[in-house]
Phi, psi and omega in degrees: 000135167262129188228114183278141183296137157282166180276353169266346135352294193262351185277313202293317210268359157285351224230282169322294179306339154302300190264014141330135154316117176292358167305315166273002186239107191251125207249148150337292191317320202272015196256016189247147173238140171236130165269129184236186156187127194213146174276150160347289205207155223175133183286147174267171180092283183322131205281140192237090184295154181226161233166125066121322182246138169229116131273165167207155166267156168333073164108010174260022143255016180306323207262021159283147164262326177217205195284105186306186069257179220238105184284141185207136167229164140225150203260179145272298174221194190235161204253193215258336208173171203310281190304014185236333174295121157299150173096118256278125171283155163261310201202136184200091197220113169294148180257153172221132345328168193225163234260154169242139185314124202002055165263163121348167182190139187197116160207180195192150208189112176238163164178181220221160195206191170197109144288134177274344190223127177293150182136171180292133166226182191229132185269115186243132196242123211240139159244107152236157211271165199265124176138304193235346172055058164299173176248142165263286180211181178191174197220112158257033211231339191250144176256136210201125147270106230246113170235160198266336173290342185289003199261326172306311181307297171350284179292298193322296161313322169322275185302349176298282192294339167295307201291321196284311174300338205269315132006276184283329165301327174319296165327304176275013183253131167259347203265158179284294229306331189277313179300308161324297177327320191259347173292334181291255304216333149311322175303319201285332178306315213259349175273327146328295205276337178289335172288292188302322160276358167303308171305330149336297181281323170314306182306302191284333168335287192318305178298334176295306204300311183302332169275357200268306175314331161329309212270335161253000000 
């Protein structure tokens, strides 16, 4: 017996695959990943490292027309693809190795960068195919804060650690003439370090007040 599909038959099983989850219709794109790791919060002016990972399962960058790479800006927020995102690149990279007809796909891709201007930014991170900037996959999810007060901790610390070094060698000099010497030159560190970490402390005053008028 054979039994034929009817025309409300074939109307009802059209109307379920329209209302399946795109979660069940599991497409390439969603089988590519981008991993990042960035840190938090970050001195402006100052080089930062950033990291990295694009996976795929097996044989889900098969269906590229040309060579991927791995795009990065940072943004306020990020846009549908590379060329739609505002803001200073980080990384615009064909990758190499390039993906093989139904392997697996693993890489890592580090560099190091310096935002200049304090504010939020959102690291928006793109795999597009090269040519036509298809999207493979993408990462909005890591955040980066950039303050002119971390640049004040910065010289403070900075100015610290000198003076401690500055210190031990003191402690480990036998000649008078070099201990005088190093004694002149503690003075002058430590007459450093203190304007520097003043300024620091200077900073956050500032910043309490402003929120505290903020406030009334």
């Amino acid at each position: 017996m054979t039994v034929r599909p009817t025309a409300a038959g074939l109307a009802l099983a059209g109307l379920i695959a329209v209302m399946m989850p795109a979660a069940a219709q599991a497409t390439p794109d969603e089988l590519v990943r981008i991993g990042v790791q960035a840190p938090a919060l970050v001195a402006a002016h100052g080089a930062f490292p950033i990291n990295f990972t694009v996976n795929a399962d097996a044989g889900a960058l098969d269906v590229r027309q040309a060579p991927v790479r791995l795009r990065v800006r940072f943004a306020p927020g990020c846009g549908a693809f590379f060329d739609a995102t505002p803001g200073p690149i980080l990384l615009d990279r064909v990758l190499d190795p390039q993906p093989s007809p139904g392997r697996a796909y693993a890489i890592s891709v580090g560099t190091r960068d310096a935002l200049m201007t304090p504010g939020s930014y959102t690291v928006c991170a793109y795999l597009e195919q090269f040519g036509d900037d298809r999207v493979f996959a993408e990462d909005a999810d890591s955040h980066i804060t950039v303050t002119a007060a971390a640049v004040a901790l910065s010289r403070c610390r900075v100015a610290q650690a000198r003076v401690a070094h500055l210190k031990r060698s003191l402690s480990g000099a036998r000649s008078p003439r070099r201990r005088t010497a190093l004694r002149r030159r503690l003075t002058r560190l430590r007459r450093a370090a203190a304007l520097a970490c003043r300024h620091r402390v200077t900073g956050r005053t500032h910043r309490h007040r402003h929120r505290h008028r903020a406030t009334r």
